[in-house]
N, C-alpha and C positions, 0 to 999 in steps of 0.2 A: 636678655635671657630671662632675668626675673619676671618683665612685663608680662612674655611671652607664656612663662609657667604659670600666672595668674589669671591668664587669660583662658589656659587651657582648663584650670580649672574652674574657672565661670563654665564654660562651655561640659563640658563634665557632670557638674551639678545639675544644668538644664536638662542632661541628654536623661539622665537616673531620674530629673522627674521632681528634685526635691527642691527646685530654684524659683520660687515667687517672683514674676515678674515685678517691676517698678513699672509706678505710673512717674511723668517728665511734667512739669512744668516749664515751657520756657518765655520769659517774656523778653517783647523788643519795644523799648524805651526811642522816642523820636525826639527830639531836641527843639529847642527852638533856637532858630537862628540869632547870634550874637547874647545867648543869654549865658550868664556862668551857669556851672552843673556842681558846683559845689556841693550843696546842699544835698544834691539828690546821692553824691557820691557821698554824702556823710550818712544818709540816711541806711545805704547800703552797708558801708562798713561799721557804722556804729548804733544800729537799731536792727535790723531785717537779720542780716546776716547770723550776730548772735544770738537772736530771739531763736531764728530756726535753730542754732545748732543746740540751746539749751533741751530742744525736744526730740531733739537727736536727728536732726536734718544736716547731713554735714556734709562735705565738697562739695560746696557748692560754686557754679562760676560765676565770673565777674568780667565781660568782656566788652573791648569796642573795638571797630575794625580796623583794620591796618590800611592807613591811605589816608585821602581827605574829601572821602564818599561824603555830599549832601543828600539829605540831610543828615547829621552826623547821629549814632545813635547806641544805648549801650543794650546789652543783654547780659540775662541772669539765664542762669542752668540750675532747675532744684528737682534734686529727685526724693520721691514720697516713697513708704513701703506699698501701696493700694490706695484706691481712692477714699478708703474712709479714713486712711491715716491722710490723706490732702484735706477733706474735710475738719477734723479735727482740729491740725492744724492752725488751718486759717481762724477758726473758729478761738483756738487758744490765743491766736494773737490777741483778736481785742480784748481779752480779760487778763493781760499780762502788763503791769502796771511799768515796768522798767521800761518796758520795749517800748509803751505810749510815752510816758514821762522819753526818754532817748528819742520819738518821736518827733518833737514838739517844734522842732525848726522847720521842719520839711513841711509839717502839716499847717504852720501858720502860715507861712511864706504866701505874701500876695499872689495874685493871680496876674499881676501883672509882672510880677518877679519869679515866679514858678517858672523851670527849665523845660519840662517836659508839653510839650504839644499832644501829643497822645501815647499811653503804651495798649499794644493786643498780648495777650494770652494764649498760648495752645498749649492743650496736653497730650500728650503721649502715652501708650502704651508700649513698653520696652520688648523685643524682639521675643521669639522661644529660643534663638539662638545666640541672644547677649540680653540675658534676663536681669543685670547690676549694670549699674554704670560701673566704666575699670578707669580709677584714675591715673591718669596720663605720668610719664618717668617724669622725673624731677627737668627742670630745664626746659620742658615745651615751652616754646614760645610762638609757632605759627600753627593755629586750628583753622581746618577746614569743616566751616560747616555748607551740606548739601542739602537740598529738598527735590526729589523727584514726584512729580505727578506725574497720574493715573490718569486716564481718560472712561473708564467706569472703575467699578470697584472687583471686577474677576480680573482685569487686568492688574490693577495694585496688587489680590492677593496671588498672583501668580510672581513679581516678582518682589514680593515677601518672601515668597516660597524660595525664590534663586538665592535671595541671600542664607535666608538659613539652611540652605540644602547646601554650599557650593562657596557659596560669594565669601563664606567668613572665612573658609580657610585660605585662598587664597590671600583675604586681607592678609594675615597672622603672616604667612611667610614670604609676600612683599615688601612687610615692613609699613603696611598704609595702618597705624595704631591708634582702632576702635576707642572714644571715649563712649558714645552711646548711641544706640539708633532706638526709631521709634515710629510705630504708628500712628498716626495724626487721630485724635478722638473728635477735638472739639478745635475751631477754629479757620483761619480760612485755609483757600486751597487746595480742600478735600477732593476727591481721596487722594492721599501723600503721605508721605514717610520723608523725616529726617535724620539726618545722622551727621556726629563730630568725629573726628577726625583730630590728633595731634600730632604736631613733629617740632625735633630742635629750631629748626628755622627752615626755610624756602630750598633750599640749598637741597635739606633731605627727602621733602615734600617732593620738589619735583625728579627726582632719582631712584623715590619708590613708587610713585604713582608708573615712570615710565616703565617700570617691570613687571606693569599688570595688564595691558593690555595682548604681548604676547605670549604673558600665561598658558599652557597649555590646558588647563581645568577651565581658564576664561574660553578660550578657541573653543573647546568644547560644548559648554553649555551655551554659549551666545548664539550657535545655531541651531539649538534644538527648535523646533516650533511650539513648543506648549511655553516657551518665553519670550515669544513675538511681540512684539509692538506691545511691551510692560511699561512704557515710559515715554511720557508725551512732552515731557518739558522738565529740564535740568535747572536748578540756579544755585551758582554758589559764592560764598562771601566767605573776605578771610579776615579770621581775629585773631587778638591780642591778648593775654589775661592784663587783668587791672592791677592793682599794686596789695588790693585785698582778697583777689580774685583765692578760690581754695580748689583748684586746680590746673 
């Protein structure tokens, strides 16, 4: 019920106008096979993490997938006010002496002892229709995160459109509980949008998701024709929070 009331009023403040979207950072960390990740998980929890929140970047995620998907890999969720506060940011980090000094293990770490193989970056632009990220009830433990692609970009923004026209309410009284969705800015498999998803475990996951298909607000708009062929390719992965994870 709380979730629900805070949800509605994210949704509320957008509708009046007065709701500044967030831009999304999310990055996906690739692992190297048989190496520890230590470092990299100290790096998170005891450099990155509090540097951001010092500047007021706060819930942010800390996740890896549920299973033993190779190559195995973690992901952060940080949300910015706009992209000058992303620029800023980043830009504070390197003149923040704690956060370099807390550094200093991750950043000497050989190259042949470093965990990570590669990470990418995409940013986001947050919905008109879920302009904050809402963080998740106490106890999530299984996130679904999704990315749909577009096959041009009038197809993406049309079903942009469905979700904020349609799509959210249904989420809200399914029970499928919005962390954030987002427009794809910068990164690959443009044009797309992704979006998180939490629930207490598997169990809830799949008993709300089966409630929205025979939706009767779903039934309706999935045959309108101005929402045809919005979505060319679905993929989705399911995570875990980490143990420092802040949502």
């Amino acid at each position: 019920m709380i979730k629900k009331i805070a949800l509605g009023i994210v949704l509320l403040v957008c509708t009046l106008g007065f709701g500044q979207k967030e831009i999304y950072e999310f990055r996906e960390y690739e692992l190297k096979f048989g190496k520890s990740a230590k470092v990299l998980h100290d790096y998170f929890e005891k450099a990155l993490i509090p540097a951001l929140n010092k500047q007021g970047i706060n819930n942010i995620g800390a996740f890896e997938e549920i299973g033993d998907a190779m190559p195995k890999k973690i992901y952060l969720l940080i949300a910015y006010n706009d992209l000058p506060d992303y620029q800023k940011v980043l830009g504070n980090l390197q003149e923040d002496q704690v956060f370099l000094q807390a550094s200093e293990a991750y950043s000497n770490t050989s190259q042949e002892d470093f965990p990570v193989e590669r990470y990418v970056t995409s940013l986001f632009t947050a919905f008109d229709g879920l302009p904050k990220l809402v963080k998740p009830a106490e106890g999530s433990m299984v996130f679904e995160l999704r990315t749909y692609e577009a096959y041009n970009e009038d197809a993406f923004q049309r079903k942009v459109k469905m979700f904020n026209e349609s799509e959210f309410s249904i989420f809200d009284e399914v029970g499928l509980h919005s962390v954030f969705f987002g427009e794809k800015i910068a990164g690959p498999q443009m044009p797309c949008l992704t979006y998180l998803l939490a629930f207490r475990d598997m169990a809830e996951r799949d008993a709300n998701w089966s409630k929205f298909g025979p939706h009767p607000e779903w039934q309706r708009i999935v045959k309108l024709p101005e929402y045809a062929n919005t979505v060319s390719n679905i993929y989705r992965v399911f995570l875990k929070p980490l143990s420092y994870s802040q949502l």
